[in-house]
VOPAGU-2260 file (C-alpha; in pm, 1 decimal, decimal comma):
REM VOPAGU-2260
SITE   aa  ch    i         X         Y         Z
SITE  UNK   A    0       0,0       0,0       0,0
SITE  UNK   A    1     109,1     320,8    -104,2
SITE  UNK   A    2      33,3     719,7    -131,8
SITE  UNK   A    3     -92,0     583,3    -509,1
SITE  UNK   A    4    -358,5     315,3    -375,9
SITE  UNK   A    5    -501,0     593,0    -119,7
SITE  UNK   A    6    -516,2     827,3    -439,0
SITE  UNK   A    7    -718,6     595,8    -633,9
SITE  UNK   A    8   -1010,4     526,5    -361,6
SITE  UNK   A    9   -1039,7     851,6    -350,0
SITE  UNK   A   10   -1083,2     901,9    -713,1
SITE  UNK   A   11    -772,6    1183,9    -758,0
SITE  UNK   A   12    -477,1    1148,2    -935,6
SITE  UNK   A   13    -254,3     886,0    -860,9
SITE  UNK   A   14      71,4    1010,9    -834,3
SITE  UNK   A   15     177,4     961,1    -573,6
SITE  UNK   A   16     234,7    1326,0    -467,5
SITE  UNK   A   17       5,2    1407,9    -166,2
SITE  UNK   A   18     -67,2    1723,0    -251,1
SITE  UNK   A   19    -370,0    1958,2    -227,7
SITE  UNK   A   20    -595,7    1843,7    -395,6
SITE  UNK   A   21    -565,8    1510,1    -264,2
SITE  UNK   A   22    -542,4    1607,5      97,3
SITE  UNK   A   23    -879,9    1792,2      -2,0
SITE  UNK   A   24   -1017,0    1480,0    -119,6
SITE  UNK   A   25    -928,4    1290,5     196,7
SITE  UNK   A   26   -1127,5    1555,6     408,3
SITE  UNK   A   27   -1411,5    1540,5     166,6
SITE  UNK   A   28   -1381,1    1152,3     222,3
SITE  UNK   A   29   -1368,6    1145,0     629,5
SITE  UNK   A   30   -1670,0    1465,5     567,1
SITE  UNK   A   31   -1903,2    1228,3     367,7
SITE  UNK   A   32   -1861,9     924,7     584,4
SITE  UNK   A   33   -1624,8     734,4     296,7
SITE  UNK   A   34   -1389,1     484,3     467,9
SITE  UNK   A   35   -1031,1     497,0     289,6
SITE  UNK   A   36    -862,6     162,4     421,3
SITE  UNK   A   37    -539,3     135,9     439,6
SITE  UNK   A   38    -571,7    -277,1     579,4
SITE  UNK   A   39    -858,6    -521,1     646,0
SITE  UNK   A   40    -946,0    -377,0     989,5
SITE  UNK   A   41    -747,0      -1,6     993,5
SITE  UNK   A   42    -863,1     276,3     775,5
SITE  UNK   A   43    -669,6     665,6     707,5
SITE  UNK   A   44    -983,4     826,5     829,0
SITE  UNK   A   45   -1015,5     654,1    1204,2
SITE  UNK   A   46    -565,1     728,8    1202,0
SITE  UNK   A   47    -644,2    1111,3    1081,1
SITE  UNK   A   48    -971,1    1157,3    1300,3
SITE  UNK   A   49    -964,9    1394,1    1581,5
SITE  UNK   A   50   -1267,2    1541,9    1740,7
SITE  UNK   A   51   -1055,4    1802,4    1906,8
SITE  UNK   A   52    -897,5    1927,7    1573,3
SITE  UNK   A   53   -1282,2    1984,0    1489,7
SITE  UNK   A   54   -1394,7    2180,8    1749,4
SITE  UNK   A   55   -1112,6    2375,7    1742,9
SITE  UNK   A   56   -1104,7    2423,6    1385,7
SITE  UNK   A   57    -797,2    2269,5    1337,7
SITE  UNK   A   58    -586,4    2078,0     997,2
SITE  UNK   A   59    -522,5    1746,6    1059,7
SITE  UNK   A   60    -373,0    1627,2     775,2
SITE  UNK   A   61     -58,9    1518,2     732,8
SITE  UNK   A   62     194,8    1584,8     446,8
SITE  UNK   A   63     308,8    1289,0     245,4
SITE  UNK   A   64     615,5    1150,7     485,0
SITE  UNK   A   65     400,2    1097,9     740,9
SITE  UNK   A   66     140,8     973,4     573,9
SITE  UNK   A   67     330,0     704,8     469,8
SITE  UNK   A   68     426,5     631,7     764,5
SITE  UNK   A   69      85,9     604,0     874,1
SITE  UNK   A   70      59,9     326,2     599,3
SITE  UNK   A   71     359,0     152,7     683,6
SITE  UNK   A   72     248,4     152,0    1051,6
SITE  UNK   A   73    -105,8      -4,7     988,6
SITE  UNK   A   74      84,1    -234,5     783,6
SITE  UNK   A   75     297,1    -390,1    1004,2
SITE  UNK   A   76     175,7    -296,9    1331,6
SITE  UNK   A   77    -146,9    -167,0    1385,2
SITE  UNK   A   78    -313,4    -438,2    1169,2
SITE  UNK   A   79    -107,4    -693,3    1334,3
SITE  UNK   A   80    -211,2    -579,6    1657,2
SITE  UNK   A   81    -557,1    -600,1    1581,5
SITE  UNK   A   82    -533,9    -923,9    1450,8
SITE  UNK   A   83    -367,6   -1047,7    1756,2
SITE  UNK   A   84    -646,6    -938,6    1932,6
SITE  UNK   A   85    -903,2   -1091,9    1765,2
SITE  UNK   A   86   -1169,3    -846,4    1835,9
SITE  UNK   A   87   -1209,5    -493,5    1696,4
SITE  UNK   A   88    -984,4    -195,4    1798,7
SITE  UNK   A   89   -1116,4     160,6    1879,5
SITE  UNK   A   90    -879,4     417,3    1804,6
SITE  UNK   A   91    -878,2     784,2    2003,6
SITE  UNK   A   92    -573,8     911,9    1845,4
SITE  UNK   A   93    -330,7     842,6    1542,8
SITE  UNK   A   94    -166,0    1102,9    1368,7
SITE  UNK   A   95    -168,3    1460,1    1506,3
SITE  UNK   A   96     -97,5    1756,9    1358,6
SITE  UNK   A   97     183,6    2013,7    1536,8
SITE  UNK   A   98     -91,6    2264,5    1671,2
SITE  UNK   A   99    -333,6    1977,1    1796,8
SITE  UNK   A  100     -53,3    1801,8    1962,4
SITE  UNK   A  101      19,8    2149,9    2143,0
SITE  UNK   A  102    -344,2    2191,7    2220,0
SITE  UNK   A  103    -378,2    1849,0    2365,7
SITE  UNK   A  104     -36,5    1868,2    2555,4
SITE  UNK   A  105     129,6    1560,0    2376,9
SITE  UNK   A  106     471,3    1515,2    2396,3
SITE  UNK   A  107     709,6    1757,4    2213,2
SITE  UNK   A  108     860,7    1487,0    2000,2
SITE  UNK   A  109     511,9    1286,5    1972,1
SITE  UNK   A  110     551,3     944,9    1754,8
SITE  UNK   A  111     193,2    1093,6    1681,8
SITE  UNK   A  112     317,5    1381,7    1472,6
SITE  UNK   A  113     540,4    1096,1    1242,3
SITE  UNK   A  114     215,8     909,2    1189,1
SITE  UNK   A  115     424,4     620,1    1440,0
SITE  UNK   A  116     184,1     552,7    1680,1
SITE  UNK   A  117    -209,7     518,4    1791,4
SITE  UNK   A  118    -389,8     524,7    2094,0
SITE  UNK   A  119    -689,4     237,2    2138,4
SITE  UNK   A  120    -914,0      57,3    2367,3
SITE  UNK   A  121   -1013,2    -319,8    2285,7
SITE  UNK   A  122   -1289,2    -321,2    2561,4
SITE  UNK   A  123   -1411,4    -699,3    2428,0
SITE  UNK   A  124   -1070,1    -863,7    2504,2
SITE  UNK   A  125   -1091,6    -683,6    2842,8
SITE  UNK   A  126    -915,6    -390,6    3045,6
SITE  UNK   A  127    -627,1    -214,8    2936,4
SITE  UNK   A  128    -388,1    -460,1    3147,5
SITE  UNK   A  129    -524,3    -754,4    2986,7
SITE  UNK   A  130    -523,7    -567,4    2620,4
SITE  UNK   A  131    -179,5    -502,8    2678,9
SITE  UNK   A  132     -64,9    -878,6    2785,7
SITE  UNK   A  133    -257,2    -997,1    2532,6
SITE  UNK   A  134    -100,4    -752,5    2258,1
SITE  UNK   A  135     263,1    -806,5    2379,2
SITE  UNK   A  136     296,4   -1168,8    2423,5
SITE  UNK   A  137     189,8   -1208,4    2043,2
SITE  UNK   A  138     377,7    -936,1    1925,4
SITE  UNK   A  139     676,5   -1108,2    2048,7
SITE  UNK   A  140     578,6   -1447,1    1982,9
SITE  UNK   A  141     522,4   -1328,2    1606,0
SITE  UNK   A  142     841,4   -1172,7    1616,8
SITE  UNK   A  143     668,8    -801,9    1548,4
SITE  UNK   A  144     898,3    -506,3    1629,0
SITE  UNK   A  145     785,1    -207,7    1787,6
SITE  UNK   A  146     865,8      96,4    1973,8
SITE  UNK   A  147     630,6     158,2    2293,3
SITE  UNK   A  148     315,1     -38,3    2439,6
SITE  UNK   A  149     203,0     180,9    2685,4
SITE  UNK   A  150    -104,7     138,0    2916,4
SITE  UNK   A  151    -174,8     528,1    2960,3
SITE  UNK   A  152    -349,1     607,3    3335,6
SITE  UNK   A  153    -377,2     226,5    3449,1
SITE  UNK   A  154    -653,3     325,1    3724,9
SITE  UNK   A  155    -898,4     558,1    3548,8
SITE  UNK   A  156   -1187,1     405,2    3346,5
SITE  UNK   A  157   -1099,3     581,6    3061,4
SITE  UNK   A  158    -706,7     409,1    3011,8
SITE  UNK   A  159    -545,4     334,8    2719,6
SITE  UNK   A  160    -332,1     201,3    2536,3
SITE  UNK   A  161     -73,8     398,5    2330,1
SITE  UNK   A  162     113,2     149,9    2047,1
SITE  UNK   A  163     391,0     302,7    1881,7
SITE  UNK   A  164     569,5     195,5    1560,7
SITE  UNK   A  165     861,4     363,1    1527,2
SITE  UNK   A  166    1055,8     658,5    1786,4
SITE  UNK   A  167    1096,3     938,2    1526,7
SITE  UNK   A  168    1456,1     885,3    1517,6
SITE  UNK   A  169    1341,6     513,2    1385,4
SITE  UNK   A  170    1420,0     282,7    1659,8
SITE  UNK   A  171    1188,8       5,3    1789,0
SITE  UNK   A  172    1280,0       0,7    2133,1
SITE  UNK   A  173    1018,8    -273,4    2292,8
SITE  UNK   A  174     937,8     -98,5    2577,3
SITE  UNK   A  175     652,1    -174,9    2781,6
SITE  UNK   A  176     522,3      25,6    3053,8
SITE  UNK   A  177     278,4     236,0    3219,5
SITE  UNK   A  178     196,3     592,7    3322,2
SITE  UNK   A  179     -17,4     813,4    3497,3
């Protein structure tokens, strides 16, 4: 999957240059309720989604780098993940712009804003601790590489868990861990 195969379900150009007119097409597409999947189970509009980039009026869209990197994460994590799991994914967060990752308080170097990482909840495979076992064990029993698998605020009701592909500088550290 490439820029190209995004272009073409969305009916632009396929050029493979993510340019204006296609990012416009992608917001007409998430705007109209059209699903642009990048893998069986992950699509670009749930990874580009952000309710507080709407009600703050803010872009969301990333620039070709990073969308591709979004692709190449669904690839051969996210979509792993999920199938792992066995049961469908909800994701709160994927990419994030520079301005909505400042609004939200994310992390100044954000695997977010290099379209590295999600944030999910799997509530029919259970909490976020048993998500996050789950997830783990058969990401290293498949061999899978991949940079953080974070439960984020263990105790609350609302915890999740943040997967990340890649650090920006490209390393796939393993770590697992908790905060909040």
């Amino acid at each position: 999957m490439q820029i190209k195969d995004i272009q073409t379900q969305l009916g632009v150009t396929a050029d493979g240059i993510w340019g204006e007119k296609s990012k416009q097409a992608m917001r007409s597409a998430m705007r109209d309720g059209k699903v642009i999947k990048i893998t069986e189970n992950i699509s670009l509009n749930e990874l580009l989604a952000s309710n507080t980039a709407s009600r703050l009026g803010l872009d969301n869209m990333p620039d070709g780098k990073v969308l591709q990197n979004l692709i190449d994460s669904a690839i051969k994590l996210f979509q792993p993940a999920r199938e792992i799991l066995g049961k469908p994914i909800r994701i709160s967060s994927g990419y994030r712009s520079p301005k909505l990752n400042a609004k939200i308080g994310g992390a100044k170097n954000s695997a977010h804003l290099y379209g590295f990482a999600m944030d999910f909840v799997c509530p029919e495979v259970g909490n976020t601790k048993q998500v996050l076992k789950k997830l783990t064990d058969g990401l290293k029993a498949k061999g899978i590489k991949f940079d953080q698998a974070i439960i984020e605020y263990p105790t609350s009701p609302n915890s999740w868990i943040h997967l990340g592909y890649k650090h920006p500088s490209g390393t796939q550290r393993g770590q697992v861990f908790r905060i909040g």
